[in-house]
C-alpha positions as CSV (number, residue, x, y, z in Angstrom):
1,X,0.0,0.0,0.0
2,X,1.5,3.5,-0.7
3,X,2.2,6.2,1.6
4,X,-0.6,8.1,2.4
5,X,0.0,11.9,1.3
6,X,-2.1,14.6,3.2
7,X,-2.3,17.9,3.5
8,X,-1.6,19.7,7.4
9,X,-5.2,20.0,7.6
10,X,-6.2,16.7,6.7
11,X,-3.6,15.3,8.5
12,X,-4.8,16.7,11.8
13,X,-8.1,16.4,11.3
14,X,-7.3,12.3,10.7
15,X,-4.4,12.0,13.3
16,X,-6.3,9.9,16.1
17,X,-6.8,7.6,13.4
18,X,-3.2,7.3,11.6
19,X,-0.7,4.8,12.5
20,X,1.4,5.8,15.6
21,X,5.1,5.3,15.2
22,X,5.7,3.0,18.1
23,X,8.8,4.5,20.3
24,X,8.9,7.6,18.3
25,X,9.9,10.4,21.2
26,X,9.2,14.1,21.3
27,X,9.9,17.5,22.9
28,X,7.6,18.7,25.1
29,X,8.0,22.1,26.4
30,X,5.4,23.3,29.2
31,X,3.0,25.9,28.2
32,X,3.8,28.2,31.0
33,X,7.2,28.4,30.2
34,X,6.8,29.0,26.8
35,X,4.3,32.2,28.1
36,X,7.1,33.2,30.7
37,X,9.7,33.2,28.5
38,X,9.0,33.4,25.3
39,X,12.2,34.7,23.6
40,X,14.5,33.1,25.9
41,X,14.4,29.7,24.8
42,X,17.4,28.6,27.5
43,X,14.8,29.2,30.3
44,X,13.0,26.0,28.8
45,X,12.9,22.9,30.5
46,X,12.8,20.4,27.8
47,X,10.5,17.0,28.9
48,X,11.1,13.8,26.4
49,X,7.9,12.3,26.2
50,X,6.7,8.7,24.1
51,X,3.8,8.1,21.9
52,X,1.6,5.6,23.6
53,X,0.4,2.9,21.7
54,X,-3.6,3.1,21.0
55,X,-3.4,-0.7,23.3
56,X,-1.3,1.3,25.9
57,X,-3.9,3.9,26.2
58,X,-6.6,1.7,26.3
59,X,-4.9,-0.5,29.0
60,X,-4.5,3.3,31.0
61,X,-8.4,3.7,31.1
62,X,-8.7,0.9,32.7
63,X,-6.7,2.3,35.4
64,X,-8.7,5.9,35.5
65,X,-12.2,3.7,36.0
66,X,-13.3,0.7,38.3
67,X,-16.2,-0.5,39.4
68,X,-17.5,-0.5,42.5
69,X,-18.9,-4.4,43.9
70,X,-20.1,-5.7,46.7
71,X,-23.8,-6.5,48.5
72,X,-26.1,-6.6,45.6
73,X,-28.6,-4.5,47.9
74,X,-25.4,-1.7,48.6
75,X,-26.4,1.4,47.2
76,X,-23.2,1.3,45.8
77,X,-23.1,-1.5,43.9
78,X,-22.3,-1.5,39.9
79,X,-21.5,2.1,40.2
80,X,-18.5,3.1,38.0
81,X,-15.4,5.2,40.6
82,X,-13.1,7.5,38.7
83,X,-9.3,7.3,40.0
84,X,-7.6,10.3,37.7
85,X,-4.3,9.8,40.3
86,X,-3.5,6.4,38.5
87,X,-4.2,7.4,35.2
88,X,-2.1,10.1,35.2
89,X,0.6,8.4,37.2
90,X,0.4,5.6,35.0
91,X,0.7,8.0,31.9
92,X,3.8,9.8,33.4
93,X,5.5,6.4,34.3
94,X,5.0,4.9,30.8
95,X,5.1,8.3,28.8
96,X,7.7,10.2,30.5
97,X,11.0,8.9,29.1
98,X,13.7,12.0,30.3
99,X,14.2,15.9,30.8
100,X,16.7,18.4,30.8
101,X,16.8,22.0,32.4
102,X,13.8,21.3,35.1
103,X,15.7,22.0,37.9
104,X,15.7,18.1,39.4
105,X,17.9,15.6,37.5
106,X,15.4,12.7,35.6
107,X,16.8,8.9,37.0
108,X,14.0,7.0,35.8
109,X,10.2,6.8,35.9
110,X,10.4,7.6,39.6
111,X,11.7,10.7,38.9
112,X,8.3,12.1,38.5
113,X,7.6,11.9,42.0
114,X,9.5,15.4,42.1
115,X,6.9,17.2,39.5
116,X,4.2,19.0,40.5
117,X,0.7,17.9,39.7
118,X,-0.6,20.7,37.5
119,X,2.5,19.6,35.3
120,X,1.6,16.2,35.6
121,X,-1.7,16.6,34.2
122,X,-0.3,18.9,31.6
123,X,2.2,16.1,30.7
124,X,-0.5,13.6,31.0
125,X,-2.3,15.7,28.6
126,X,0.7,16.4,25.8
127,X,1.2,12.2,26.1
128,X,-2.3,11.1,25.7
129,X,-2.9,13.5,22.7
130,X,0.3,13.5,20.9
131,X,1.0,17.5,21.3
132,X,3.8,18.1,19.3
133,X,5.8,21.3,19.8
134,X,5.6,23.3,16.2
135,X,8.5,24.0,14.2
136,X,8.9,27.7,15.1
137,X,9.1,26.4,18.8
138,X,11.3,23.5,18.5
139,X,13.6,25.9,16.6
140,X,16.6,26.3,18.8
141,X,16.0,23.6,21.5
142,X,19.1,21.7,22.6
């Protein structure tokens, strides 16, 4: 089958449905340092992230809902819980693969026990959705 060829717009309106490049990395720089600083590009902490696989994602819901058993005459039972904690952590773990310039050296997935968690959920975010800096920003990144 031949390459598919589409145009920017296409291509993003299509891109939850294209084939993911399995262990393709990216740079991920967080929004409010590219707000902060937005000419001084050496004030950037720079976050390697992973695309997920669509099976790795899926196995991550799992983790963000469970359902809730016991005593068939429980109010409770069969209701769905929401755990956003583990689904994020889970995301950072997998997804989160180094960083440079963030102030605390990266050793490994437990590393992200050191972020704070509006970054986590930004990073959680840039993972699960594939946000790719542009070029303009990327431009001039170690």
């Amino acid at each position: 089958m031949a390459e598919l060829e589409l145009t920017k717009e296409t291509r993003e309106r299509l891109s939850k449905f294209l084939p993911i490049t399995l262990g393709k990395t990216f740079k991920y720089v967080p929004r409010i340092f590219r707000e902060e600083f937005p000419e001084d590009k050496s004030q950037w902490p720079i976050f390697i992230l992973k695309f997920l696989s669509g099976v790795e994602l899926a196995k991550s819901e799992d983790r963000l809902y469970g359902m809730i058993g016991g005593d068939l005459n429980d109010a409770a039972f069969g209701k769905i819980s929401v755990s956003r904690g583990a689904f994020v952590e889970h995301i950072c773990r997998t997804g989160i693969v180094g960083w440079s310039g963030y102030g605390v050296e990266y050793d490994g997935p437990n590393s992200i026990d050191a972020l704070p968690k509006e970054l986590l959920y930004e990073l959680t975010n840039a993972i699960t959705e594939h946000r790719e800096l542009s070029e303009e920003e990327l431009r001039g990144l170690g």
